[in-house]
C-alpha positions in Angstrom: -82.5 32.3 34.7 -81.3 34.0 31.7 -78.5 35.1 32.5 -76.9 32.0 34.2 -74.1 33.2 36.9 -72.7 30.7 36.3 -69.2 32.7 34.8 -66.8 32.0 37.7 -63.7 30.9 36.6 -60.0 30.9 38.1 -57.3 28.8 40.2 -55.3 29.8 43.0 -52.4 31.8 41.4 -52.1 35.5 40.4 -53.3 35.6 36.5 -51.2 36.7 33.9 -52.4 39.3 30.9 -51.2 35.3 28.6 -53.9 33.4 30.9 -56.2 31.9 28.6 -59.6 32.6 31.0 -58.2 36.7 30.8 -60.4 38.4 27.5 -63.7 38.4 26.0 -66.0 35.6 25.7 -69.6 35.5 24.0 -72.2 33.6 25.1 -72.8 30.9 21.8 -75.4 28.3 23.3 -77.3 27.5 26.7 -79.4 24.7 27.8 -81.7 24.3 31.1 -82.3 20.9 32.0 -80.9 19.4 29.0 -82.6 21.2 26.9 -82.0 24.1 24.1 -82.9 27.2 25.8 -82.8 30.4 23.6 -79.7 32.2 24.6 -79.7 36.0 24.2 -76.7 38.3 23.3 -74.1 37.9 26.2 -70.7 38.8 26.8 -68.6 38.2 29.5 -65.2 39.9 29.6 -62.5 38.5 32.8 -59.8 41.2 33.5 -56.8 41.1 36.3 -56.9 43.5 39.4 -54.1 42.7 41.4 -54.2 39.2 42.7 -58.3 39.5 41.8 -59.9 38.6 38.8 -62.9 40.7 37.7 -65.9 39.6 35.5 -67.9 42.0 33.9 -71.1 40.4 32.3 -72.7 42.8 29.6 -75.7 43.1 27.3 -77.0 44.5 24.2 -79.2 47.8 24.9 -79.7 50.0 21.5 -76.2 48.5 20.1 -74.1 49.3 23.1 -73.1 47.0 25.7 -74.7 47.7 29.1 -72.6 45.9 31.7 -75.5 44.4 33.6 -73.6 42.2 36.6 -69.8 42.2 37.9 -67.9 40.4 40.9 -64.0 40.5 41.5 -62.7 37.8 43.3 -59.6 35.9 44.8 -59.6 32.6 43.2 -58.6 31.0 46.2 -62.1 30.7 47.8 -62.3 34.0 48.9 -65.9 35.4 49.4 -66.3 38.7 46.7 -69.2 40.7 46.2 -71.8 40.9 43.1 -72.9 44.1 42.0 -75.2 44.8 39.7 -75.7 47.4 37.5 -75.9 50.3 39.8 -72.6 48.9 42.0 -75.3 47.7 44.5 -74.7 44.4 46.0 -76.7 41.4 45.2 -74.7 38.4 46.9 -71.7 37.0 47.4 -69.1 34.6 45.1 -66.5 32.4 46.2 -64.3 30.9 43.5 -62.0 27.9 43.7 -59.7 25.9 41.5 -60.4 22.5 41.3 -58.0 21.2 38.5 -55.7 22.5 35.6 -58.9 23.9 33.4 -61.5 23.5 36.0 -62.9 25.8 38.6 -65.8 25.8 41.4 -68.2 28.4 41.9 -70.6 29.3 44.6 -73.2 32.2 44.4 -75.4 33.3 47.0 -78.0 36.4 47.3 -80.6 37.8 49.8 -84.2 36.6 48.1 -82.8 33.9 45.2 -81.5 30.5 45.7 -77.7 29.4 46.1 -75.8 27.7 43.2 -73.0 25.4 42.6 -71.5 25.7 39.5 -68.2 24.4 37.7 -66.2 26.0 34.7 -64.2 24.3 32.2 -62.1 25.9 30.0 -61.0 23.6 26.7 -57.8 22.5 26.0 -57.4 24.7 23.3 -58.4 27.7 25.6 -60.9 28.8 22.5 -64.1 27.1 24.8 -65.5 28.1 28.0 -68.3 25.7 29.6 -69.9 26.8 32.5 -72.5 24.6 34.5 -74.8 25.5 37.2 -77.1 23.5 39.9 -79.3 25.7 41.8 -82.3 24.5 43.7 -85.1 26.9 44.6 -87.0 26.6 48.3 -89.8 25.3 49.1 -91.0 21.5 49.3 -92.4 20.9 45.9 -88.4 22.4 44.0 -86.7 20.8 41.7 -83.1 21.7 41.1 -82.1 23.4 37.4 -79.4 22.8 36.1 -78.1 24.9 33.3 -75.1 24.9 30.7 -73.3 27.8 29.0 -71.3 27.4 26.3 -68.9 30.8 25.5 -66.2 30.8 22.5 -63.2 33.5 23.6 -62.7 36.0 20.8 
């Protein structure tokens, strides 16, 4: 998937505009199964609604970015929707904190398989790693796992 949905990040607590997750992060390397996997042009850019946090996930198209995917969620394991482009919905998130930096993810959709992921933001709040394990139907599926690496700028 190239676009891993992997971005799912938060704990528990309302966000403040000084949170390190809150800004703009660019997609710098991805690998599937352990391997290098070309990574196109991403962005992913986490603002605060309320007691939500929003992610907006945008791409390249004729050098302007097209946001392509969003969701805003509670991180408290709240369900929240993900739209795509065109606002429709596509699934559902549910976001959870699971240590100081680190945060659960779960993302599920009509016709695509569920993941689990896990997000973990460096100590120096300049590196966001996001990791995915999703494992398509049928008999003979194997499970992917993928790995994001974003730098916040």
């Amino acid at each position: 998937m190239a676009i891993c949905v992997s971005m799912a990040l938060l704990g528990t607590a309302a966000y403040a505009a000084s949170d390190p997750l809150i800004g703009n992060w660019r997609l710098e390397s991805q690998e599937i199964n352990g391997q290098p996997s070309k990574a196109d042009t991403l962005t992913l850019r986490i603002t605060q609604e309320g007691d939500k946090l929003r992610f907006a996930f945008s791409v390249p198209i004729n050098n302007v970015y097209f946001v392509s995917m969003t969701y805003t969620v509670k991180p408290d394991g709240s369900v929240g929707e993900v739209k795509n482009s065109k606002g429709e919905t596509m699934g559902t998130v549910e976001l959870t904190s699971s240590g100081p930096s680190e945060y659960k993810l779960v993302l599920k959709g009509t016709n695509r398989p569920d993941s689990n992921g896990k997000i973990t933001l460096s100590a120096d709040g300049k590196t966001l790693i996001s990791e995915q394990n999703t494992v398509p139907a049928g008999p003979t599926a194997r499970s992917i796992h993928s790995k994001q690496v974003f730098s916040h700028y």
